[in-house]
KESE-576547 format. One record per residue (C-alpha): x, y, z. Coordinates in nm, 4 decimals. Last residue first. Layout:
N
<r X="X" Y="Y" Z="Z"/>
...
This chain:
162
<r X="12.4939" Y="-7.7104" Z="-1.0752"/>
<r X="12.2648" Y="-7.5685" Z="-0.8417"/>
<r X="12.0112" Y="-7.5035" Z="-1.1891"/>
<r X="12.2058" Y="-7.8050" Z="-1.4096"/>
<r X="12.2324" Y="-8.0403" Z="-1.1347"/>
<r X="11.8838" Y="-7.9531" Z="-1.0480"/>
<r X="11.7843" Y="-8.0318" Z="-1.3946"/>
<r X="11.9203" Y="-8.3337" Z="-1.4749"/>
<r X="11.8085" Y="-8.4354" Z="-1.1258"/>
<r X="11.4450" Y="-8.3218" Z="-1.2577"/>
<r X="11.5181" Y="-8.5580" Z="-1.5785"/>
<r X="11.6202" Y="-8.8139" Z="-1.3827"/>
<r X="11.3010" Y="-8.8136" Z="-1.1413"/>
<r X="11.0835" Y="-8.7935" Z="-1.4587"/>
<r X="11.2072" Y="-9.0886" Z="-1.6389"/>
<r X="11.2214" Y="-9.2756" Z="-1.2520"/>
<r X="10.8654" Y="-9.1254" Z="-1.2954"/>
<r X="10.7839" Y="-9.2673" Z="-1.6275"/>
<r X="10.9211" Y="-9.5971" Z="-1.5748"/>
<r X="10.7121" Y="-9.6078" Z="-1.2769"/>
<r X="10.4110" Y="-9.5173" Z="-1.4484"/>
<r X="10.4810" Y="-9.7605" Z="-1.7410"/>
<r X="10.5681" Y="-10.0413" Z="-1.4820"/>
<r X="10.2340" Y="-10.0022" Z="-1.3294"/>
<r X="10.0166" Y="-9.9984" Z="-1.6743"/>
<r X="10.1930" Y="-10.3090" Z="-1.7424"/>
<r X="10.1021" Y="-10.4662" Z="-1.4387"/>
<r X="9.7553" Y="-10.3147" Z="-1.4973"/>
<r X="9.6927" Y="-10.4362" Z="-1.7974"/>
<r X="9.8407" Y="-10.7814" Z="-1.7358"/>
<r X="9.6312" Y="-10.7825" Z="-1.4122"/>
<r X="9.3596" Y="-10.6637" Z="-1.6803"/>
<r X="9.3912" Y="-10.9256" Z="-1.9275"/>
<r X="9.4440" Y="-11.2309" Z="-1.7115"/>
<r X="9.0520" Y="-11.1212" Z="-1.5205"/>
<r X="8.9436" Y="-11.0835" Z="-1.8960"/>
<r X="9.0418" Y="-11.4295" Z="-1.9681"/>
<r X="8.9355" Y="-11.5769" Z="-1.6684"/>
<r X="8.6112" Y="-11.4004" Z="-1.7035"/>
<r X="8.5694" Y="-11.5750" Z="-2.0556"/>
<r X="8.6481" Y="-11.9156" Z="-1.8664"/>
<r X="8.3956" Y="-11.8393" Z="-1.6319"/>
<r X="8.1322" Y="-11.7646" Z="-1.8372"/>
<r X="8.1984" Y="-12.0861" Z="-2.0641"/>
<r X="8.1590" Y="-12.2717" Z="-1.7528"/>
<r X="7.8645" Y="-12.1256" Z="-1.6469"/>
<r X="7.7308" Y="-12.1658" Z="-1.9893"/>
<r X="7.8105" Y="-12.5707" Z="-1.9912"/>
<r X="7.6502" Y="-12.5443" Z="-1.6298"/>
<r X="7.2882" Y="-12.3831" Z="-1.7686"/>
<r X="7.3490" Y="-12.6513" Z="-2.0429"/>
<r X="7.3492" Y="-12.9772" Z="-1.8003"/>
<r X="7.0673" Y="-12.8345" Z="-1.6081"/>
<r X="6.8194" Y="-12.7562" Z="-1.8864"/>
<r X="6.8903" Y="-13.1234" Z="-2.0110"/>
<r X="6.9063" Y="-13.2466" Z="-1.7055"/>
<r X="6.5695" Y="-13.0465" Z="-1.6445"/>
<r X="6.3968" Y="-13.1857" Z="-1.9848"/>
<r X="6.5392" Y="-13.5636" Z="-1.8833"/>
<r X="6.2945" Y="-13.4931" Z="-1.6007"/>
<r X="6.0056" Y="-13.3624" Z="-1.7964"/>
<r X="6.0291" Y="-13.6713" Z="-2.0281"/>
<r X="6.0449" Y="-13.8800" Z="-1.6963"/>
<r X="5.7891" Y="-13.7223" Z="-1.5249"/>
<r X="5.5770" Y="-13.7878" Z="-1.8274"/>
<r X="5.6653" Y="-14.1247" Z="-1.8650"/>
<r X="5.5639" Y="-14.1784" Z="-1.5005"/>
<r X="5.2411" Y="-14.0087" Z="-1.5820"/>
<r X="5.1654" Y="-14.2550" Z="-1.8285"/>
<r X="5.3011" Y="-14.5689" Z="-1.6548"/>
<r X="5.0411" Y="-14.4184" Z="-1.3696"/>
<r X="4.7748" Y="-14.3549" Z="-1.5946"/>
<r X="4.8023" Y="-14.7284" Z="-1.7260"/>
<r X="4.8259" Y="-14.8388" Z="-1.3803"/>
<r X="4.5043" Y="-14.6708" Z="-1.3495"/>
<r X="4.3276" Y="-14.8245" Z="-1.6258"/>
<r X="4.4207" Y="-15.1995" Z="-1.5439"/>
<r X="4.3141" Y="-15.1133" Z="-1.1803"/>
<r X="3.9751" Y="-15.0526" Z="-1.3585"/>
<r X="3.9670" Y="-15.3184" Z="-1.5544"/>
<r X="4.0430" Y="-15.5382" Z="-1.2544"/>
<r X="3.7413" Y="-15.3548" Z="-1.0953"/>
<r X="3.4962" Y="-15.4218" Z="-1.3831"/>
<r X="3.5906" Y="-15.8113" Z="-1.3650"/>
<r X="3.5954" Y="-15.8519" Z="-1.0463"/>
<r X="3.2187" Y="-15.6875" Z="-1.0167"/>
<r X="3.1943" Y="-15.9557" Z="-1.3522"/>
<r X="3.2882" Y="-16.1980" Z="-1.1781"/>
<r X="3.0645" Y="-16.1088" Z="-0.8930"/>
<r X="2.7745" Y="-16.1154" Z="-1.1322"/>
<r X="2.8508" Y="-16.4523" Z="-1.2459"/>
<r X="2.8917" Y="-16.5535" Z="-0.8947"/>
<r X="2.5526" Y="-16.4050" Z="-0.7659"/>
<r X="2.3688" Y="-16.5771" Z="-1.1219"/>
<r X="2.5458" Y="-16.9502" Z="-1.0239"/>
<r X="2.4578" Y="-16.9440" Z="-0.6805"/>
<r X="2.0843" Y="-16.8187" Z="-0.7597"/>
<r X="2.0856" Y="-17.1037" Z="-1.0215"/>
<r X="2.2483" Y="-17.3406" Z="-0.8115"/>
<r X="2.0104" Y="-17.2409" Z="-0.5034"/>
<r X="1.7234" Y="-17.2830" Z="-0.7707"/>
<r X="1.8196" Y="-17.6097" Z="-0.9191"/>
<r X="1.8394" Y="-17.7532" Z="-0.5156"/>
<r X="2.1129" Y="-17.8154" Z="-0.3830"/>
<r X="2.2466" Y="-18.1342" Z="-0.3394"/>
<r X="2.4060" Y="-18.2763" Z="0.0072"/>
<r X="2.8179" Y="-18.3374" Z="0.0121"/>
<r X="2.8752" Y="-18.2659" Z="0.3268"/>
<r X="3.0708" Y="-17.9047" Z="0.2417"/>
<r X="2.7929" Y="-17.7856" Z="-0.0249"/>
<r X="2.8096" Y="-17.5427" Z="-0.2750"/>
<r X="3.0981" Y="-17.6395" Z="-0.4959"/>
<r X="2.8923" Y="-17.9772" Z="-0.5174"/>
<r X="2.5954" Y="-17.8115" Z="-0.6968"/>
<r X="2.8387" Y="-17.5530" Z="-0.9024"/>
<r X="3.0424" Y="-17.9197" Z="-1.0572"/>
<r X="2.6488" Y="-18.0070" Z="-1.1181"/>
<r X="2.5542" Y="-17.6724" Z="-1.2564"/>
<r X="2.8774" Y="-17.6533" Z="-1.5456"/>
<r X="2.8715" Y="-18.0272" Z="-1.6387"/>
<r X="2.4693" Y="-17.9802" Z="-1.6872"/>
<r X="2.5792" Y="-17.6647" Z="-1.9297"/>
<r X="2.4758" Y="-17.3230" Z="-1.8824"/>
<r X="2.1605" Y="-17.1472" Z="-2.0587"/>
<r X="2.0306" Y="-16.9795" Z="-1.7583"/>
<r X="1.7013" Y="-17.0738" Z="-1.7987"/>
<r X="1.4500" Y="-16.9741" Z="-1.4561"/>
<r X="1.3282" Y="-16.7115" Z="-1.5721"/>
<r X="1.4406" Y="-16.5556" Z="-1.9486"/>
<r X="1.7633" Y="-16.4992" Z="-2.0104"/>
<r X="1.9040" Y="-16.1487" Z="-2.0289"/>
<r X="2.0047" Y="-16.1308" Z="-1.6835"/>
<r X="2.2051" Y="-16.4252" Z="-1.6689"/>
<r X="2.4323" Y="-16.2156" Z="-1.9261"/>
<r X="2.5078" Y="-16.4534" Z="-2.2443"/>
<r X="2.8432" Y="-16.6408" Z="-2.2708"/>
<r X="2.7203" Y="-16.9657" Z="-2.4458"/>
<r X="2.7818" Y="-17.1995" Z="-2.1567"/>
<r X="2.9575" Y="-17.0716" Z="-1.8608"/>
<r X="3.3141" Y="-17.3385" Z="-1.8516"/>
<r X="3.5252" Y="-17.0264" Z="-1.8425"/>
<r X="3.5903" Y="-17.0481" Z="-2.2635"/>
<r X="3.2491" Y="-16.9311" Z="-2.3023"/>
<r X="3.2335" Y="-16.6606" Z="-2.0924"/>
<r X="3.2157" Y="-16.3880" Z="-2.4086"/>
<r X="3.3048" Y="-16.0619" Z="-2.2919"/>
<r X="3.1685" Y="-15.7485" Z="-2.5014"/>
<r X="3.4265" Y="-15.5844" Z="-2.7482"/>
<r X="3.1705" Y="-15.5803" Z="-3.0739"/>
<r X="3.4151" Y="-15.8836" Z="-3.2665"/>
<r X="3.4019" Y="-16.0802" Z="-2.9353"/>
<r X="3.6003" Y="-16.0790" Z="-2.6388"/>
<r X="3.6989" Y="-16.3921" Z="-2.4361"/>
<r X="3.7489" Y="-16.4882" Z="-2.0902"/>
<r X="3.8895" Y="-16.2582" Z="-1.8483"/>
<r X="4.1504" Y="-16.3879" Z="-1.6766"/>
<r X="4.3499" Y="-16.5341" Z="-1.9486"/>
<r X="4.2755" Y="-16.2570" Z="-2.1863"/>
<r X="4.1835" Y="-16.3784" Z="-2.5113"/>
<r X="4.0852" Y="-16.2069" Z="-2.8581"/>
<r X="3.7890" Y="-16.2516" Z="-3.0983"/>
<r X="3.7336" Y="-16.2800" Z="-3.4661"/>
């Protein structure tokens, strides 16, 4: 079983890239032919022998095989580098995810450090009521007591000077 990537070929069962549906034969490394056979199709070298010339002159089966090998191997350069980019924009979705997670953390943080504020607040507000009232009532006390006091003492005078 393999699996496609439009831009990279094919993968067989053991992962390693098959160029077979890219018009370069059976897929094999140039490197591991032997000299001078690199196993690609006549189509394949004679569309490569006309790629390589602007007047239309032939090259010659080694300039199309030397052609042929250095664009191979760039491919695969291209290849390794895509995979590469592929990687990092990977980490980078990954780390974004991560920032996010850690973001939606600090809302999170953020949204219940104000909830307590408020909840603070409102408990001050309560105790801040409860002592004016305290203290208003506190104050009419002590100045019921002294106009008590004040009567009393006028009681008394009136009784002493009487």
């Amino acid at each position: 079983m393999s699996t496609s990537s439009p831009s990279r070929g094919t993968q067989n069962k053991s992962g390693e890239l098959d160029h077979g549906d890219l018009g370069l034969g059976d897929g094999l490394l140039p490197g591991a032919l032997p000299a001078g056979e690199l196993g690609y199709s006549d189509d394949v070298i004679r569309n490569f022998a006309l790629w390589g010339t602007a007047n239309g002159e032939k090259l010659s089966q080694e300039d199309i095989e030397e052609k042929l090998k250095q664009t191979v191997q760039d491919v695969e350069v291209l290849n390794q580098e895509l995979e590469t980019c592929q990687r990092r924009l990977e980490a980078k979705y990954k780390a974004i995810k991560i920032l996010q997670y850690h973001s939606r953390q600090v809302n999170i943080e953020h949204e219940n450090a104000q909830q307590e504020a408020k909840e603070q607040n409102r408990k001050l507000g309560k105790e801040i009521n409860q002592l004016e009232f305290d203290m208003e009532y506190q104050q009419c006390s002590f100045l019921d007591s002294q106009q008590i006091w004040a009567e009393r003492f006028d009681r008394v005078l009136l009784v002493v000077w009487g």
